[in-house]
C-alpha positions as CSV (number, residue, x, y, z in Angstrom):
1,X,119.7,137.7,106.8
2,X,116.1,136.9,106.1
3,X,113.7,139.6,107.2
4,X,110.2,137.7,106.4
5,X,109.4,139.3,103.5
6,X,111.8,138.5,100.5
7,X,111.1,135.6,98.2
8,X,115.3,135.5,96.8
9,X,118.1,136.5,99.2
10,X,121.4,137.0,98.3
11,X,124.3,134.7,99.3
12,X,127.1,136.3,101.2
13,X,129.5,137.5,99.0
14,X,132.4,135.4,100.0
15,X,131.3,132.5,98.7
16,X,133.1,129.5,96.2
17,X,131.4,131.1,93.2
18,X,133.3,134.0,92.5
19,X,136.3,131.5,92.6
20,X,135.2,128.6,90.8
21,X,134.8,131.2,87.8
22,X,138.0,132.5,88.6
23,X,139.2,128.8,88.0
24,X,137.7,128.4,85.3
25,X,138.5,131.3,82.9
26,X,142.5,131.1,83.6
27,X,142.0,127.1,82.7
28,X,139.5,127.4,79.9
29,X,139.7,131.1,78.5
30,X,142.3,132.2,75.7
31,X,145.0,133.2,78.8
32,X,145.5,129.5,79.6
33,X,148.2,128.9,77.5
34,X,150.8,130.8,79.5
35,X,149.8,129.4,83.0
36,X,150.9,126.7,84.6
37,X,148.9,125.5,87.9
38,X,150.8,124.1,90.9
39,X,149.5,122.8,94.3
40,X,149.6,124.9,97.6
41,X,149.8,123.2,101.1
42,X,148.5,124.4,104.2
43,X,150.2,126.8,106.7
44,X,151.6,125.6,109.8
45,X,150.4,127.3,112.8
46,X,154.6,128.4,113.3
47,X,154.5,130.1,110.2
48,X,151.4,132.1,111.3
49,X,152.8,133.4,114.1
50,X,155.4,135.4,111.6
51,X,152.4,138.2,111.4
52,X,149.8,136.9,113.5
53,X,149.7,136.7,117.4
54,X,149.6,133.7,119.7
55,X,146.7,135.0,121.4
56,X,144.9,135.8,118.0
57,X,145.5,132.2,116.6
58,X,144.8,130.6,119.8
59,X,141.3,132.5,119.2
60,X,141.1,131.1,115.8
61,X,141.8,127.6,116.7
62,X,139.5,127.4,119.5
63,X,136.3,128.8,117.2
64,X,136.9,126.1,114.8
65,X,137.5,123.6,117.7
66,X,133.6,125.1,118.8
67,X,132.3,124.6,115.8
68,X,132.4,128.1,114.7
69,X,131.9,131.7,115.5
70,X,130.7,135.6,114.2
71,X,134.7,136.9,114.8
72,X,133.0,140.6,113.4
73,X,130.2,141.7,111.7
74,X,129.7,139.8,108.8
75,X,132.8,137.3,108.8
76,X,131.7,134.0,110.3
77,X,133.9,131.3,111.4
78,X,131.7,128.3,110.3
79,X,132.8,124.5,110.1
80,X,135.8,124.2,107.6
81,X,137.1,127.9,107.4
82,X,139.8,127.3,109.5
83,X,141.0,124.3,107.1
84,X,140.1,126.9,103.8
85,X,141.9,129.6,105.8
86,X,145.3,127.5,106.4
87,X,144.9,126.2,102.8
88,X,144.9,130.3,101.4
89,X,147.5,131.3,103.6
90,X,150.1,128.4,102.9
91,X,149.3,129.1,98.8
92,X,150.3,132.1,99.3
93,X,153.6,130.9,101.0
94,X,153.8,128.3,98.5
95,X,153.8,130.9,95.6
96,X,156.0,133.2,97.2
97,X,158.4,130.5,97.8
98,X,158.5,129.1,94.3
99,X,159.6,132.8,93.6
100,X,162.2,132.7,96.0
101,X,163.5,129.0,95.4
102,X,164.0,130.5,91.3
103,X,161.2,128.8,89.9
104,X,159.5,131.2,88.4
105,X,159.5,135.2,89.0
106,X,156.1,135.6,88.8
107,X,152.7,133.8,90.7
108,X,150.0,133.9,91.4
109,X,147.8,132.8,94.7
110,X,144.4,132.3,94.0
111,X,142.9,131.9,97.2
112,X,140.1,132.2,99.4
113,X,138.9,133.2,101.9
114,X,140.8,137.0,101.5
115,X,143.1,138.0,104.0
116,X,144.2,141.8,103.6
117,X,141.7,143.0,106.8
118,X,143.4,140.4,108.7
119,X,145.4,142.3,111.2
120,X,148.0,140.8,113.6
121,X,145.4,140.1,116.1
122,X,142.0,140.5,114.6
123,X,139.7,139.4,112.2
124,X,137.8,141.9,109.8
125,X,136.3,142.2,106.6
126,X,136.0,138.1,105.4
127,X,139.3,137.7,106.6
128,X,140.8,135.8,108.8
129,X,144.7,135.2,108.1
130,X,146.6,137.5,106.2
131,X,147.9,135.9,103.3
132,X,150.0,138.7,101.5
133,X,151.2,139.6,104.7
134,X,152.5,136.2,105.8
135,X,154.2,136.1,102.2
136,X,156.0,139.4,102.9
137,X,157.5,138.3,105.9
138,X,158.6,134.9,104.5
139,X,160.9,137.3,101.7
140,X,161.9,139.4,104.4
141,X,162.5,136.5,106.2
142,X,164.4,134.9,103.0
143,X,167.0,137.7,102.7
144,X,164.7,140.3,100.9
145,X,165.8,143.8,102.5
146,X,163.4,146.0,101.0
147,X,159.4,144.4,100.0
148,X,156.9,146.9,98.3
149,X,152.9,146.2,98.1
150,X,150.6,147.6,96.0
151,X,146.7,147.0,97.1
152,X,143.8,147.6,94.8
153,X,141.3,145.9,96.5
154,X,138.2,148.5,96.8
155,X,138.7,148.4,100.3
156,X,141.5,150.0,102.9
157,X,144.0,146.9,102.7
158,X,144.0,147.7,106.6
159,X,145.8,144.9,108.1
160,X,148.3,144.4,105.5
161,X,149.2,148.1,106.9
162,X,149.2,147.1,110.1
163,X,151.7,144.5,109.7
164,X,154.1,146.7,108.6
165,X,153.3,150.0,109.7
166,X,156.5,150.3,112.1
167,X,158.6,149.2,109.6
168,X,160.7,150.5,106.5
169,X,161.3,146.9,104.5
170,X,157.6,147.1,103.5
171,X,156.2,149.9,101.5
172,X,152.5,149.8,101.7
173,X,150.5,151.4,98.9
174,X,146.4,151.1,99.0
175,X,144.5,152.4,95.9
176,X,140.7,152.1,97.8
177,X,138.0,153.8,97.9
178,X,137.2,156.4,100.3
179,X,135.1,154.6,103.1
180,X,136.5,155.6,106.4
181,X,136.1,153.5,109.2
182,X,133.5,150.8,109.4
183,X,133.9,149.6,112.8
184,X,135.7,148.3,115.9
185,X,137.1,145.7,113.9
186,X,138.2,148.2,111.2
187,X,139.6,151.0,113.1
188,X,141.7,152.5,110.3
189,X,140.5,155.1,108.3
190,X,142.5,154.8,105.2
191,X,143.4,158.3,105.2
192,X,146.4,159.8,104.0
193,X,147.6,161.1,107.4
194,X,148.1,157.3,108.1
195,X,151.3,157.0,106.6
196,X,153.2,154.8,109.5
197,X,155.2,155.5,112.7
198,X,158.4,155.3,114.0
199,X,160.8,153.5,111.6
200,X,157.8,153.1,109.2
201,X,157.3,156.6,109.1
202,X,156.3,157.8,105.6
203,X,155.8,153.7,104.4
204,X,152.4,153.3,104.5
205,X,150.8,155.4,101.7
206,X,146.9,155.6,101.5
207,X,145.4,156.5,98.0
208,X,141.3,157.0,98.9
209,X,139.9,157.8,95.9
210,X,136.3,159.2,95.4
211,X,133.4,157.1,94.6
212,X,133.1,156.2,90.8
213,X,136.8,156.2,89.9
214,X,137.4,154.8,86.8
215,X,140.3,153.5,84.5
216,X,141.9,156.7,83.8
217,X,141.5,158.0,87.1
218,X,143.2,154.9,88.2
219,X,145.9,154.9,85.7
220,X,146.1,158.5,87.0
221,X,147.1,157.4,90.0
222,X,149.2,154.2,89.1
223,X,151.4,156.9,87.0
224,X,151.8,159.9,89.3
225,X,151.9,158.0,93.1
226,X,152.3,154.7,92.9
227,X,155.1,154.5,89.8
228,X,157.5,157.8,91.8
229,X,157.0,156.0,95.0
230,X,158.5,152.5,93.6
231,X,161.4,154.4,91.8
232,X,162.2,155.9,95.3
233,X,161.5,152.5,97.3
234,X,163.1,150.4,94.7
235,X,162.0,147.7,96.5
236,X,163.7,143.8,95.4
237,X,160.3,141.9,95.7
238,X,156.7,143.5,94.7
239,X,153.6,142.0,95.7
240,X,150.2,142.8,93.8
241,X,147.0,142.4,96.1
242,X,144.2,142.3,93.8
243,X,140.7,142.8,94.1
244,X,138.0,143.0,91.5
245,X,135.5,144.4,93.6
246,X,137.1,147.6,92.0
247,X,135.1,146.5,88.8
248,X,132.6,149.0,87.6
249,X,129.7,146.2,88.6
250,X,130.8,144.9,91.9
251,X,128.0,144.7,94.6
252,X,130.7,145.9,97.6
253,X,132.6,148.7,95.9
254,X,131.7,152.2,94.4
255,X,134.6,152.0,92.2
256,X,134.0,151.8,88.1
257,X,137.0,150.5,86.5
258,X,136.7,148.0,83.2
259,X,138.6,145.0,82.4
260,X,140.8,147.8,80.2
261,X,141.4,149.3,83.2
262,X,143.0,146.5,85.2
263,X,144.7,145.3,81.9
264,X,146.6,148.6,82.3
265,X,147.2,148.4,86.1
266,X,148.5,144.7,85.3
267,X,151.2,146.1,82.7
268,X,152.4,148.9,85.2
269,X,153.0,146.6,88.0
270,X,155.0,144.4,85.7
271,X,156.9,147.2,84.0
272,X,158.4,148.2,87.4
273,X,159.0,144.7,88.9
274,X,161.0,144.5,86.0
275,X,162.5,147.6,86.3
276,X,163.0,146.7,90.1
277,X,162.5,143.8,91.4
278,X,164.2,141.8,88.5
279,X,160.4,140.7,87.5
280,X,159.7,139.1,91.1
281,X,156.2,139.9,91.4
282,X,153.7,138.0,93.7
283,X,150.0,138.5,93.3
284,X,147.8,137.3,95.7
285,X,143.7,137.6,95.6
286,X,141.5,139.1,97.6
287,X,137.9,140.5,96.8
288,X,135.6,140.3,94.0
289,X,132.3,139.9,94.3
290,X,130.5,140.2,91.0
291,X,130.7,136.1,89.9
292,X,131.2,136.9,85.8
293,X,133.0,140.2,85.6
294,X,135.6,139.3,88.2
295,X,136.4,136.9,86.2
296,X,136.7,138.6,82.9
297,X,138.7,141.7,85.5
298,X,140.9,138.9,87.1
299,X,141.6,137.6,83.2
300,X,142.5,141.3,82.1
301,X,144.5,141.9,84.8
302,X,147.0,138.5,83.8
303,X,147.4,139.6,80.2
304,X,148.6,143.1,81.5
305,X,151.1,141.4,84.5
306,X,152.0,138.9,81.0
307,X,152.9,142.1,79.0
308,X,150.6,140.4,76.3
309,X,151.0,141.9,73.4
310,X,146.9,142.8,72.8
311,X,143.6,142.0,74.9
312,X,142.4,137.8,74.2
313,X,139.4,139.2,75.6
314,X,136.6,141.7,74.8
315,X,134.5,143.0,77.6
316,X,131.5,141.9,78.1
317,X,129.7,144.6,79.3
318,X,131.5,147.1,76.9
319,X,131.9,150.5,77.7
320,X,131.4,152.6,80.7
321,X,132.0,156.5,80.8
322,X,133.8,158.3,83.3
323,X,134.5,161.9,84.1
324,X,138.1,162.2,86.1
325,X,137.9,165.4,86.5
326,X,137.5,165.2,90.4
327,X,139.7,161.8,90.5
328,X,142.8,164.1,89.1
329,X,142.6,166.9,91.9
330,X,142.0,164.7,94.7
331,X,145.1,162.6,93.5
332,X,146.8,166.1,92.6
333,X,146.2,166.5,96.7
334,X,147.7,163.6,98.1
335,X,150.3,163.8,95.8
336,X,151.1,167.3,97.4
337,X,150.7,165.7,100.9
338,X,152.8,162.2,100.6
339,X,155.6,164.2,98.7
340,X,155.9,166.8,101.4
341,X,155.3,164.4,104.7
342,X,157.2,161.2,103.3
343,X,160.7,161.5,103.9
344,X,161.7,158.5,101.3
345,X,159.5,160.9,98.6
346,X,161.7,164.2,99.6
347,X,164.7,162.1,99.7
348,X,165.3,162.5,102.9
């Protein structure tokens, strides 16, 4: 918005830049020897209905049809979203499905725009069509009986939740931080006590962590809730839905890990799909709003999913200090909570 009285304003932050560097690094930095890049193709309104609503999508279609339209606050429907939004969704069934067919057991979707606010029938946060979530229910759809997701996006990965939140095939697991609310569009608080209903009871697992969590507070919490909860699930497909506006310099998030940090997040996730899933591991994009240092995050977080040996790539902005000390008891907490409210945690 332009109030009158600024000379520079600020693009919004979902814009192609963040991407284009994203491009860039993987196919010019020291990672892109071990990638190989492959084509997506756009979704199909029948496999959108696999998460999404009729109604919803009929909404969807008819905004574009109009030219465009504000869906929430701040996520616009403007001329050639929908086209961008069909593109990111059917990426992310392309690289799910080149997982299933045996092509590879591990891809990555980078697409835009984001998609984990996208709820069955709503829009929210930048996103419009839920792109992990339409990837989960083409495994469960492909013979995978059990799927497990693990969201550190800063943000409540909110509609990804709601997807599943009746269900036990999808164990949903959001590292965010602790924002509550932020509006009709984002009714979910992304509290603990939101852990799922009926057969989903105990499958939706909400880590909010306080404002300036850094790497080891998020290790912390990779190791002692996220790492016992995939040993329970022992899920046969794992999906990684990453953000980097958990970076340390990210204009939307309060969150302050490094590029060491999501190196180490990387080679967790891929020690247990290993472990697991026998190394089927998805990872799908979603925030990141810092152009450079999502980059360099992005990059960090590849060598750790490759089990790399040692970092290709320095940080930039070098170090950043961090005192865990409130991180630790806070996760202490919800550790006591989800392991005494979770019946898959108690064994039950």
């Amino acid at each position: 918005m332009d109030p009158g009285f600024l000379d520079v304003l600020e693009k919004h932050p979902e814009n192609s830049e963040r991407l284009r560097n994203m491009v860039s690094i993987l196919k010019r930095g020291p990672i892109s020897p071990y990638i190989s890049w492959h084509s997506g193709t756009p979704a199909l309104i029948s496999h959108l209905l696999s998460f999404h609503t009729p109604e919803y999508i009929n909404e969807l279609v008819q905004a574009d049809r109009d030219g465009g339209k504000e869906l929430c606050s701040g996520t616009f429907l403007n001329p050639g979203s929908w086209d961008a939004a069909l593109l990111a969704a059917g990426t992310a069934l392309s690289a799910m499905k080149h997982i299933l067919d045996g092509h590879g057991k591990i891809a990555y979707a980078l697409v835009r725009p984001p998609g984990h606010h996208a709820q069955p029938s709503q829009a929210d946060g930048y996103c419009f069509l839920n792109n992990a979530g339409l990837a989960v229910q083409l495994a469960l759809n492909s013979g995978c009986a059990k799927v497990a997701v693990i969201d550190i996006d800063v943000h409540y990965g909110n509609g990804t939740a709601e997807g599943f939140y009746h269900s036990d095939k999808v164990l949903t697991i959001s590292l965010h931080m602790n924002h509550g609310s932020w509006g009709p569009s984002h009714p979910q608080s992304g509290s603990v006590d939101e852990i799922g209903v009926g057969e989903g009871f105990g499958y939706n697992l909400n880590i909010p962590l306080p404002n300036g969590t850094g790497d080891r507070g998020y290790a912390y919490a990779m190791n002692q809730l996220v790492v016992p909860a995939i040993q329970k699930y022992e899920p046969e497909m794992m999906v990684l839905v990453v953000g980097q506006d958990s970076s340390a310099f990210d204009p939307n998030g309060r969150q302050c890990l490094t590029m060491e940090g999501y190196r180490e997040i990387g080679q967790i996730v891929r020690k247990l799909a290993d472990k697991y899933s026998d190394g089927h591991l998805l990872i799908v994009q979603e925030g990141g709003y810092q152009v450079t240092y999502s980059a360099y995050c992005l990059h960090a977080t590849l060598e750790g999913v490759l089990n790399l040996p040692s970092p290709l790539l320095s940080d930039p902005i070098a170090y950043y200090p961090e005192d865990e000390l409130m991180t630790t008891k806070v996760i202490d907490a919800i550790k006591k909570f989800q392991n005494s409210t979770a019946p898959f945690l108690k064994g039950g």
